[in-house]
PADREN-364420 format. One line per field, with one value per residue: x, y, z of N, C-alpha, C, O in turn; residue in three letters; residue number from 1. Coordinates in pm, whole numbers, plus 32768, in hexadecimal, padded with zeros to 4 digits. Layout:
// residues N
n_xx = (X  ...);
n_yy = (Y  ...);
n_zz = (Z  ...);
ca_xx = (X  ...);
ca_yy = (Y  ...);
ca_zz = (Z  ...);
c_xx = (X  ...);
c_yy = (Y  ...);
c_zz = (Z  ...);
o_xx = (X  ...);
o_yy = (Y  ...);
o_zz = (Z  ...);
rest = (ALA  ...);
nr = (NUM  ...);
//
This chain:
// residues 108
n_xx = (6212  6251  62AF  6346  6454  6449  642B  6348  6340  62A3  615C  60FC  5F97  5EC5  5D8F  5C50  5B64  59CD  5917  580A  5706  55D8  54BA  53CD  5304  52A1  5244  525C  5367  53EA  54DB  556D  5698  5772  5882  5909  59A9  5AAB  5ABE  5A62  5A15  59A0  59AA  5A76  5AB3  59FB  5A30  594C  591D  58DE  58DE  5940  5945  5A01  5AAC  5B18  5A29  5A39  5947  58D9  595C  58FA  58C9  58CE  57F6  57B9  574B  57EB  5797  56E5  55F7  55B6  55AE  55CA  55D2  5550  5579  5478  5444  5528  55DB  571C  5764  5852  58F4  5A02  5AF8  5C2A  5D75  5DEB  5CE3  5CE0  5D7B  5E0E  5E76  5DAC  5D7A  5D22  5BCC  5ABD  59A0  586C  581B  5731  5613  5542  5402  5390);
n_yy = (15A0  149E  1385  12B3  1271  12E3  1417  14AC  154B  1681  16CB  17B1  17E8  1879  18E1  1928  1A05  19DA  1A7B  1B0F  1B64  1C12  1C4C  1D3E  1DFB  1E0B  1EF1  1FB3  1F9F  1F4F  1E8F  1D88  1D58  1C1F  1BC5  1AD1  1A6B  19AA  1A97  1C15  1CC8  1DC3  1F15  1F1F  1F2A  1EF2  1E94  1EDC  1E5C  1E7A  1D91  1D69  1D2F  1DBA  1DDE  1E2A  1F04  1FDB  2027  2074  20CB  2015  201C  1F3E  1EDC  1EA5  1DA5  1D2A  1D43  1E0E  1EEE  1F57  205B  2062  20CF  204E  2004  1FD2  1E67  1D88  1D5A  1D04  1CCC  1CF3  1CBF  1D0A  1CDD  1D6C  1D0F  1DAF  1E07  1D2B  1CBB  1C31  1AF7  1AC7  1AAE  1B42  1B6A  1B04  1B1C  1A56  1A89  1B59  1B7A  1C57  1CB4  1DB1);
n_zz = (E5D6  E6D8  E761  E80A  E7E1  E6C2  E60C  E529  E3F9  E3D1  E333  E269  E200  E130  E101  E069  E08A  E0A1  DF96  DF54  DE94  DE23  DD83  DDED  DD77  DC33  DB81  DC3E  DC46  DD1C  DDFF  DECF  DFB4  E04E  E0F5  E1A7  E2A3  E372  E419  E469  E33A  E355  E331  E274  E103  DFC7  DE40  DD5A  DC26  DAB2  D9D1  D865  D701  D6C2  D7B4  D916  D9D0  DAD3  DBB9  DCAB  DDEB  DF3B  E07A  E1AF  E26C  E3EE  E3EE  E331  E230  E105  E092  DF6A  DDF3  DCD5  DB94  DA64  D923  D826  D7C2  D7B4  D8F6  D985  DAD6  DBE6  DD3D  DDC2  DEAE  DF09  DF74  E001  E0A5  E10D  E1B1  E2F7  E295  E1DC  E077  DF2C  DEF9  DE3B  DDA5  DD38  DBD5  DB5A  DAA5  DA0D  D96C  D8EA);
ca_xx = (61DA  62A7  629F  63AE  64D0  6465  63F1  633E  6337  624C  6155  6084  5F19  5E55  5CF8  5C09  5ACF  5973  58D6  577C  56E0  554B  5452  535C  5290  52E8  5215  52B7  5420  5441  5506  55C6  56D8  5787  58CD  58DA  5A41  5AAB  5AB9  5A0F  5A67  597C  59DA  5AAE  5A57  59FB  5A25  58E5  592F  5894  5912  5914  59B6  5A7B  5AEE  5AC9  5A27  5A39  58DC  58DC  5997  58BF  58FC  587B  57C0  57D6  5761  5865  572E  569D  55A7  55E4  556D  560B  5593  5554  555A  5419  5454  558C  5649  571B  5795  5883  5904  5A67  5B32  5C7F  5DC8  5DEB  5C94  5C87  5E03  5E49  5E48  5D60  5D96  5CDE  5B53  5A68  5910  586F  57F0  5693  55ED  54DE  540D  5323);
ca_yy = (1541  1452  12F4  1261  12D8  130C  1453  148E  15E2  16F5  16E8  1804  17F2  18FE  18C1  19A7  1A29  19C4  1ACB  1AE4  1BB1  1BDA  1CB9  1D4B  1E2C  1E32  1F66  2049  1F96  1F2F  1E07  1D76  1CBC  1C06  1BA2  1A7B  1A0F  197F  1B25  1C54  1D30  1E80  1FBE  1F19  1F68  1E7C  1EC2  1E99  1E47  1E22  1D2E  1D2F  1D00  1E2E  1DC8  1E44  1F76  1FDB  2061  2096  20A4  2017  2019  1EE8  1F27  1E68  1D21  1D09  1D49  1E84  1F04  1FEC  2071  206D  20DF  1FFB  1FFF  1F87  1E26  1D1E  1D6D  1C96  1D12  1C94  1D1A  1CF0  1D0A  1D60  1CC6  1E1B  1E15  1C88  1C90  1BD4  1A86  1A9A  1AD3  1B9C  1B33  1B35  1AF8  1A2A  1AF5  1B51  1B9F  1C77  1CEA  1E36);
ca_zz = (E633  E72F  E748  E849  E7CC  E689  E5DD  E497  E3DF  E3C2  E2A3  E257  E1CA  E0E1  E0E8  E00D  E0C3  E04D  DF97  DF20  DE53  DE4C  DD6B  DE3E  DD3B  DBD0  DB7C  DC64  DC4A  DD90  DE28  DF56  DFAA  E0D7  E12E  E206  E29F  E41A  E45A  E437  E302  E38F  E32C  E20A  E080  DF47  DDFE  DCDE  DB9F  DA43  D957  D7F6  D6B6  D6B9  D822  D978  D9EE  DB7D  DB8B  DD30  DE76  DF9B  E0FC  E1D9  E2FE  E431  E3E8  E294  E1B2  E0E6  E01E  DEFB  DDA7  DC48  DB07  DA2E  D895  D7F0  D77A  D819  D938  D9B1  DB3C  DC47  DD80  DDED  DF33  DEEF  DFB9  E056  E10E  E159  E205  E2D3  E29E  E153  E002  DEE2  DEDD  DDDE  DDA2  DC8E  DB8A  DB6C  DA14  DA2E  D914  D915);
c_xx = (624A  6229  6317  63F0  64D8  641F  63B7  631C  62AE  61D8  60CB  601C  5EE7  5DC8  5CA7  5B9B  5A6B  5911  583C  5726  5623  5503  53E8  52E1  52CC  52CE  5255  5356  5443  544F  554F  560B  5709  580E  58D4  5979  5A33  5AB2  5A6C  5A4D  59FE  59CF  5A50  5A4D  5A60  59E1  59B7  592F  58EA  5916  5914  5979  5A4E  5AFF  5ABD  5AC3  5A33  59A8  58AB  5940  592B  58EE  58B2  5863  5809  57CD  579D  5806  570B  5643  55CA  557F  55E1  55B2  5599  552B  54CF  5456  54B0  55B2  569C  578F  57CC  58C9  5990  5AC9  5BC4  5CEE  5DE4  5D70  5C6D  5D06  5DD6  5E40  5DE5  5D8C  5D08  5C6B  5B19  59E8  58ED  5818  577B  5661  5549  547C  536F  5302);
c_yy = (14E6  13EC  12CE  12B4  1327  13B1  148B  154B  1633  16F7  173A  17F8  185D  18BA  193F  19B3  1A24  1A43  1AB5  1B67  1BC9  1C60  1CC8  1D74  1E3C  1EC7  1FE2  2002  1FA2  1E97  1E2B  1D20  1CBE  1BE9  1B35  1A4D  1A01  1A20  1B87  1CB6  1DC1  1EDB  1F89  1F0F  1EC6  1ECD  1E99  1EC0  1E3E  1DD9  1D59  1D48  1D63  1E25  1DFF  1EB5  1F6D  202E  20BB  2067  2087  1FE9  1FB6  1EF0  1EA9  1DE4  1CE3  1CFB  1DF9  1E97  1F88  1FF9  208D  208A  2094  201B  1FAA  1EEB  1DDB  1D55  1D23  1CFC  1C96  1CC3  1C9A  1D2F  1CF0  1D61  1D53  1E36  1D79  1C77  1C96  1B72  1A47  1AF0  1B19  1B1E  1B4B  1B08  1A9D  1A77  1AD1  1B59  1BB1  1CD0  1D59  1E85);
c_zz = (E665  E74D  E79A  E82E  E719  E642  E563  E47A  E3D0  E358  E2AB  E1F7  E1B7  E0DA  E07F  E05E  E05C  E045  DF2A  DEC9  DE09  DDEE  DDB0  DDDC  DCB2  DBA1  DBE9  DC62  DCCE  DDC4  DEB0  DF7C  E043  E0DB  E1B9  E1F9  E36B  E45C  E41B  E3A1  E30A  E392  E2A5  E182  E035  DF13  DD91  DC56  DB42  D9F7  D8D8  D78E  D6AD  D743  D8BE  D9A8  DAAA  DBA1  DC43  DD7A  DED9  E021  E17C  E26A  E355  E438  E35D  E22D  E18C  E0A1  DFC5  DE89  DD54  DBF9  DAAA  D98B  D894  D7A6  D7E3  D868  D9A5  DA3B  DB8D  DC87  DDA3  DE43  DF2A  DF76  E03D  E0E4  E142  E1D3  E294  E2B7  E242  E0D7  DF9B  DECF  DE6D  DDB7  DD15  DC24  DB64  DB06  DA33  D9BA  D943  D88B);
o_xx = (62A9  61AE  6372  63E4  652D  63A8  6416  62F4  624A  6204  605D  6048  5ED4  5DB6  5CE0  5B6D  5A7D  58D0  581D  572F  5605  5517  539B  5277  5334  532E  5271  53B4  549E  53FA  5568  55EA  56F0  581B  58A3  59B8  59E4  5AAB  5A34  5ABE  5A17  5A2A  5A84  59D4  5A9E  59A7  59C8  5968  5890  598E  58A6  59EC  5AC6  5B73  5A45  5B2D  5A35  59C7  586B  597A  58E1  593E  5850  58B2  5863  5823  5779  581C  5714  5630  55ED  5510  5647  553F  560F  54BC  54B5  54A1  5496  55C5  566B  57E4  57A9  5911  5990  5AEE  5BEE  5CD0  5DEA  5D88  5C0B  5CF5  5D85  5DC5  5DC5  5DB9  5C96  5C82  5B3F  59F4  592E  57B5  5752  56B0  54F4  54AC  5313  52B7);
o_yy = (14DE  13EC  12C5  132B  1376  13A4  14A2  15A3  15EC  1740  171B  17FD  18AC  1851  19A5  1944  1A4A  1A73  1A62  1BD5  1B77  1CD3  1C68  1D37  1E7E  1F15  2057  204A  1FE9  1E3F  1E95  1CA9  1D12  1C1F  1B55  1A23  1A30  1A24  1B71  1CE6  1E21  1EF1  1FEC  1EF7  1E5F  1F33  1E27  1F27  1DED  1DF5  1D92  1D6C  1D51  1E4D  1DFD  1EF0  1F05  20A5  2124  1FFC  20E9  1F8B  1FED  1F08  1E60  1DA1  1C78  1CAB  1E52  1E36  1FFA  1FC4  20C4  2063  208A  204B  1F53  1F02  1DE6  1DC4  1D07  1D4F  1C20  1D0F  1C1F  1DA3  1C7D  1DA5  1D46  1E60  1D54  1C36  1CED  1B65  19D0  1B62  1B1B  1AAA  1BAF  1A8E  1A99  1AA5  1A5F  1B0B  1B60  1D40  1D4D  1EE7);
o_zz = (E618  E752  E747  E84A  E6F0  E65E  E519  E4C6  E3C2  E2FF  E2D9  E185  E214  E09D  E05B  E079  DFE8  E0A2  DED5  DF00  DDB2  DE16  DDBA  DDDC  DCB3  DB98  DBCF  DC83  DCF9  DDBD  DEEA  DF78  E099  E06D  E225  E198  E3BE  E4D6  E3AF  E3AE  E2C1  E3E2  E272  E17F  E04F  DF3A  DD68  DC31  DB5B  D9F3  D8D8  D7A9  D699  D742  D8DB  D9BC  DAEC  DB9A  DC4B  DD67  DEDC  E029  E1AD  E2C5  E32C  E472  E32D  E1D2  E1E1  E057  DFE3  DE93  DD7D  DC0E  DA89  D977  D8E7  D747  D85B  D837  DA12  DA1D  DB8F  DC46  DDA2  DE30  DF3B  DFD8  E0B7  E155  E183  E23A  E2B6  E2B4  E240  E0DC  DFCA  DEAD  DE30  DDAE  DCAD  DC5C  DB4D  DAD2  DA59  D9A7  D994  D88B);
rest = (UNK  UNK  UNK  UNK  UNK  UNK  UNK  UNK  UNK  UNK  UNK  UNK  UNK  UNK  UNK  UNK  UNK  UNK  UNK  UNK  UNK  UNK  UNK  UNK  UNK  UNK  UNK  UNK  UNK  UNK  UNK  UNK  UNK  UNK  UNK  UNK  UNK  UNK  UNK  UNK  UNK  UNK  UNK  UNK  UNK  UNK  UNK  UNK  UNK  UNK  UNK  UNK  UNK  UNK  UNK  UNK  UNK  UNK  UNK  UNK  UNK  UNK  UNK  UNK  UNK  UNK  UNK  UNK  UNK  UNK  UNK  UNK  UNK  UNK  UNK  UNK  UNK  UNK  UNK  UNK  UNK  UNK  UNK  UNK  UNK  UNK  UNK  UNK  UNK  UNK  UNK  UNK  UNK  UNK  UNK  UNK  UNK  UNK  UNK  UNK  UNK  UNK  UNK  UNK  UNK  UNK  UNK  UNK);
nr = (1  2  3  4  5  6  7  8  9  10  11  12  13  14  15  16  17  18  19  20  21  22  23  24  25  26  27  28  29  30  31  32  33  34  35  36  37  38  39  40  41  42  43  44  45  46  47  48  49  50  51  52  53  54  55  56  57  58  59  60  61  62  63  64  65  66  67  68  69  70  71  72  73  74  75  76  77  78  79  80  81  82  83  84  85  86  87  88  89  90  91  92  93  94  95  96  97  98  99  100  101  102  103  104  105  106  107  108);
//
Protein backbone atom coordinates (compact mmCIF):
# COMPACT_ATOMS: atom_id res chain seq x y z
CA UNK A 1 0.00 0.00 0.00
CA UNK A 2 1.18 3.79 -0.76
CA UNK A 3 0.83 6.63 1.27
CA UNK A 4 2.68 9.87 -0.22
CA UNK A 5 5.86 8.81 -0.52
CA UNK A 6 5.73 6.26 1.78
CA UNK A 7 5.25 2.45 1.22
CA UNK A 8 4.43 -0.32 3.62
CA UNK A 9 5.04 -4.07 2.88
CA UNK A 10 3.01 -6.87 1.77
CA UNK A 11 1.39 -9.00 4.46
CA UNK A 12 -0.26 -12.09 3.61
CA UNK A 13 -3.39 -13.55 5.42
CA UNK A 14 -4.51 -17.43 5.83
CA UNK A 15 -7.91 -17.64 6.77
CA UNK A 16 -9.51 -21.24 7.40
CA UNK A 17 -12.94 -21.81 5.74
CA UNK A 18 -16.03 -22.47 7.88
CA UNK A 19 -16.91 -25.92 7.87
CA UNK A 20 -19.91 -27.54 9.22
CA UNK A 21 -20.75 -30.69 9.75
CA UNK A 22 -24.61 -31.89 10.25
CA UNK A 23 -26.28 -35.49 10.98
CA UNK A 24 -29.13 -35.87 8.89
CA UNK A 25 -30.28 -39.59 9.78
CA UNK A 26 -28.46 -41.62 12.34
CA UNK A 27 -30.10 -44.95 11.40
CA UNK A 28 -29.04 -44.98 7.94
CA UNK A 29 -25.59 -42.99 8.63
CA UNK A 30 -26.19 -40.18 6.76
CA UNK A 31 -24.87 -36.56 7.13
CA UNK A 32 -23.91 -33.23 5.42
CA UNK A 33 -21.60 -30.72 5.49
CA UNK A 34 -20.82 -27.15 4.05
CA UNK A 35 -17.96 -25.17 3.46
CA UNK A 36 -18.58 -21.57 3.65
CA UNK A 37 -15.60 -19.07 2.56
CA UNK A 38 -15.66 -15.47 0.41
CA UNK A 39 -15.48 -18.32 -2.76
CA UNK A 40 -16.85 -21.23 -4.11
CA UNK A 41 -15.06 -24.60 -3.30
CA UNK A 42 -17.51 -26.85 -6.08
CA UNK A 43 -16.17 -29.70 -7.51
CA UNK A 44 -13.45 -29.71 -4.64
CA UNK A 45 -13.19 -32.87 -2.01
CA UNK A 46 -13.37 -33.10 2.01
CA UNK A 47 -12.05 -35.51 3.98
CA UNK A 48 -14.37 -37.60 6.98
CA UNK A 49 -12.85 -38.70 9.77
CA UNK A 50 -13.44 -40.82 12.91
CA UNK A 51 -11.72 -40.08 16.01
CA UNK A 52 -10.76 -42.19 18.67
CA UNK A 53 -8.37 -43.40 21.11
CA UNK A 54 -6.32 -45.31 18.84
CA UNK A 55 -6.24 -42.12 16.55
CA UNK A 56 -7.43 -41.11 13.25
CA UNK A 57 -9.15 -43.11 10.71
CA UNK A 58 -9.98 -41.48 7.02
CA UNK A 59 -13.30 -43.17 6.68
CA UNK A 60 -14.40 -41.06 3.16
CA UNK A 61 -13.46 -38.83 0.28
CA UNK A 62 -16.40 -36.44 -0.67
CA UNK A 63 -16.76 -34.22 -3.46
CA UNK A 64 -18.76 -30.81 -2.98
CA UNK A 65 -21.30 -29.93 -5.27
CA UNK A 66 -22.02 -26.58 -6.42
CA UNK A 67 -23.13 -24.73 -3.60
CA UNK A 68 -19.73 -26.03 -1.33
CA UNK A 69 -22.08 -28.53 0.52
CA UNK A 70 -22.77 -32.49 0.32
CA UNK A 71 -24.53 -35.19 1.46
CA UNK A 72 -23.03 -38.59 2.09
CA UNK A 73 -23.19 -41.91 4.03
CA UNK A 74 -20.74 -43.64 6.43
CA UNK A 75 -20.98 -46.69 8.35
CA UNK A 76 -21.12 -46.36 11.54
CA UNK A 77 -19.97 -48.81 14.59
CA UNK A 78 -22.69 -49.55 17.16
CA UNK A 79 -22.00 -47.39 20.17
CA UNK A 80 -19.56 -43.75 20.09
CA UNK A 81 -18.47 -42.25 17.10
CA UNK A 82 -16.88 -39.42 17.17
CA UNK A 83 -16.70 -37.77 13.19
CA UNK A 84 -15.19 -34.70 11.55
CA UNK A 85 -14.72 -33.60 8.11
CA UNK A 86 -11.61 -31.87 6.93
CA UNK A 87 -10.52 -29.70 3.95
CA UNK A 88 -7.09 -30.07 3.34
CA UNK A 89 -4.54 -26.99 2.21
CA UNK A 90 -4.44 -28.62 -1.19
CA UNK A 91 -8.23 -28.19 -1.94
CA UNK A 92 -8.78 -24.69 0.02
CA UNK A 93 -5.58 -22.94 -1.99
CA UNK A 94 -5.55 -20.10 -2.49
CA UNK A 95 -5.61 -17.83 0.01
CA UNK A 96 -6.94 -20.46 2.80
CA UNK A 97 -5.49 -22.79 4.89
CA UNK A 98 -6.38 -26.45 6.12
CA UNK A 99 -10.23 -26.50 7.52
CA UNK A 100 -11.80 -28.54 9.84
CA UNK A 101 -14.98 -29.14 11.27
CA UNK A 102 -15.91 -29.53 14.95
CA UNK A 103 -16.33 -32.92 15.85
CA UNK A 104 -19.56 -34.54 16.11
CA UNK A 105 -20.19 -37.55 18.50
CA UNK A 106 -22.75 -39.64 17.42
CA UNK A 107 -23.94 -42.65 19.19
CA UNK A 108 -26.02 -45.71 17.50
Amino acid sequence: MKWKSATSSTVTVKVRPLITLTLVNVSAGTFSTKVAAARSFAGKFVLVQRLSSAGIAMLKKVTLNTSSSATFRVRLHHGRSRLRVVMPTSQTAPGYITGTSKVLTVHR
